[in-house]
LUMTORNU-383434 format. One record per residue (C-alpha): residue in one letter; x, y, z negated; residue number from 1. Coordinates in pm, 1 decimal, padded with zeros to 6 digits, m for minus. Example, Ala and Ser with C-alpha at 12.3 -4.5 7.8 and 13.67 -1.06 7.14 Angstrom:
# LUMTORNU-383434
A_01230.0_m00450.0_m00780.0_1
S_01367.0_m00106.0_m00714.0_2
END
This chain:
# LUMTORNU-383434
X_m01255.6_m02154.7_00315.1_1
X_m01425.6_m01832.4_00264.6_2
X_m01450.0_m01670.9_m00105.4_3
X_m01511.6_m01314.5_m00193.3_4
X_m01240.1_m01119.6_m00396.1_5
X_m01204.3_m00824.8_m00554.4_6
X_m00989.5_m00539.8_m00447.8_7
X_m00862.6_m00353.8_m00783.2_8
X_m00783.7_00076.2_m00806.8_9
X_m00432.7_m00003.4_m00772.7_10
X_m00514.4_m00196.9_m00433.2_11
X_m00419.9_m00573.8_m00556.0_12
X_m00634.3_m00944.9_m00430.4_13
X_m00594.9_m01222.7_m00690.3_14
X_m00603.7_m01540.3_m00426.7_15
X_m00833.2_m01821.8_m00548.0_16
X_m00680.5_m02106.1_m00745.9_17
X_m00799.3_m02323.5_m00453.2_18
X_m00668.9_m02142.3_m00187.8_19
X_m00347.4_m02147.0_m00313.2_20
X_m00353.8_m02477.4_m00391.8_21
X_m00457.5_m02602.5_m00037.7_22
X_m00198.4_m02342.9_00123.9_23
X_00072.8_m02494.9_m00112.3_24
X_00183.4_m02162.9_m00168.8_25
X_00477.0_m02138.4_m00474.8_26
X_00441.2_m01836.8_m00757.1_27
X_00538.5_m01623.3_m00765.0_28
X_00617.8_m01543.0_m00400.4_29
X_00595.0_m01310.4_m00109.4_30
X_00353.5_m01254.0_00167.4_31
X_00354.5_m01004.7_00431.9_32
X_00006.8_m00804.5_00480.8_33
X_m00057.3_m00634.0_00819.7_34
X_m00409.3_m00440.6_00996.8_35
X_m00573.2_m00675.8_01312.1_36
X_m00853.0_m00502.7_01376.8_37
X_m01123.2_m00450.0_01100.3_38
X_m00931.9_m00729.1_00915.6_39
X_m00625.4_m00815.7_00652.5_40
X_m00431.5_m01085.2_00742.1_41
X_m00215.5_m01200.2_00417.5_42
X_00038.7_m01452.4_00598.6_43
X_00232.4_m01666.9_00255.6_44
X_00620.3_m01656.1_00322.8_45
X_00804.6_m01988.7_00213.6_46
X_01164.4_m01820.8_00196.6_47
X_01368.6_m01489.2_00234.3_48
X_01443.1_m01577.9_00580.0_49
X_01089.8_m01578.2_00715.7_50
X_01081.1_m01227.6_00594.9_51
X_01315.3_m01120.1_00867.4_52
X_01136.3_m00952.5_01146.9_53
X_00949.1_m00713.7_00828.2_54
X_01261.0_m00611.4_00680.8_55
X_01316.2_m00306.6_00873.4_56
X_01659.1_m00077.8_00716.2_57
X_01885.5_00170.8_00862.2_58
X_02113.3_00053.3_00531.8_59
X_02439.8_m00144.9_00666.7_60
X_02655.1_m00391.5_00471.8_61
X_02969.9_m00491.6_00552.3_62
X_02969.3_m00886.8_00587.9_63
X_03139.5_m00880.4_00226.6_64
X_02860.7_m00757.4_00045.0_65
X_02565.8_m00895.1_00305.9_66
X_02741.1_m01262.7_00171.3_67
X_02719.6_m01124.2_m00189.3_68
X_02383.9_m01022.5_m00157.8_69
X_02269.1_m01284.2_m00037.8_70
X_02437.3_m01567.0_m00262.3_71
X_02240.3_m01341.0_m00546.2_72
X_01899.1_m01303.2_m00367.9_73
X_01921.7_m01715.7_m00339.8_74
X_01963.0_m01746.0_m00722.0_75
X_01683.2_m01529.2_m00773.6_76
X_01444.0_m01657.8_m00498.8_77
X_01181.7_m01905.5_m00601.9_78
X_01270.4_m02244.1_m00457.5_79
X_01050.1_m02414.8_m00230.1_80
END
């Protein structure tokens, strides 16, 4: 499928109805963007978990508050 967008001021792409449909991709949700060449690659991520090798921090949580955070993040996460 190949569409033509429109890229806003404030740098957002509204995905066609379509596409999301026939990716099956939940919203709200998160995607990670990255540079391959001349192109954008916008790659859907189902879960928090995917996310993992983007999530680059130099914050550290003891494994009290890692489990807290992430019994909240789960609440607020859109279910797949």
């Amino acid at each position: 499928m190949q569409t033509i967008v429109s890229i806003t001021s404030r740098g957002q792409v509204t995905l066609p109805r379509a596409l999301i449909e026939t990716l099956e991709i939940d919203t709200p949700s998160k995607a990670t963007i990255k540079c391959e060449g001349n192109r954008i690659v916008i790659e859907p991520k189902r879960d928090f978990w995917s996310l993992e090798s983007v999530l680059n921090s130099k914050i550290k949580l003891s494994d009290k508050k890692l489990l807290r955070a992430r019994e909240e993040f789960s609440q607020k996460w859109p279910k797949v």
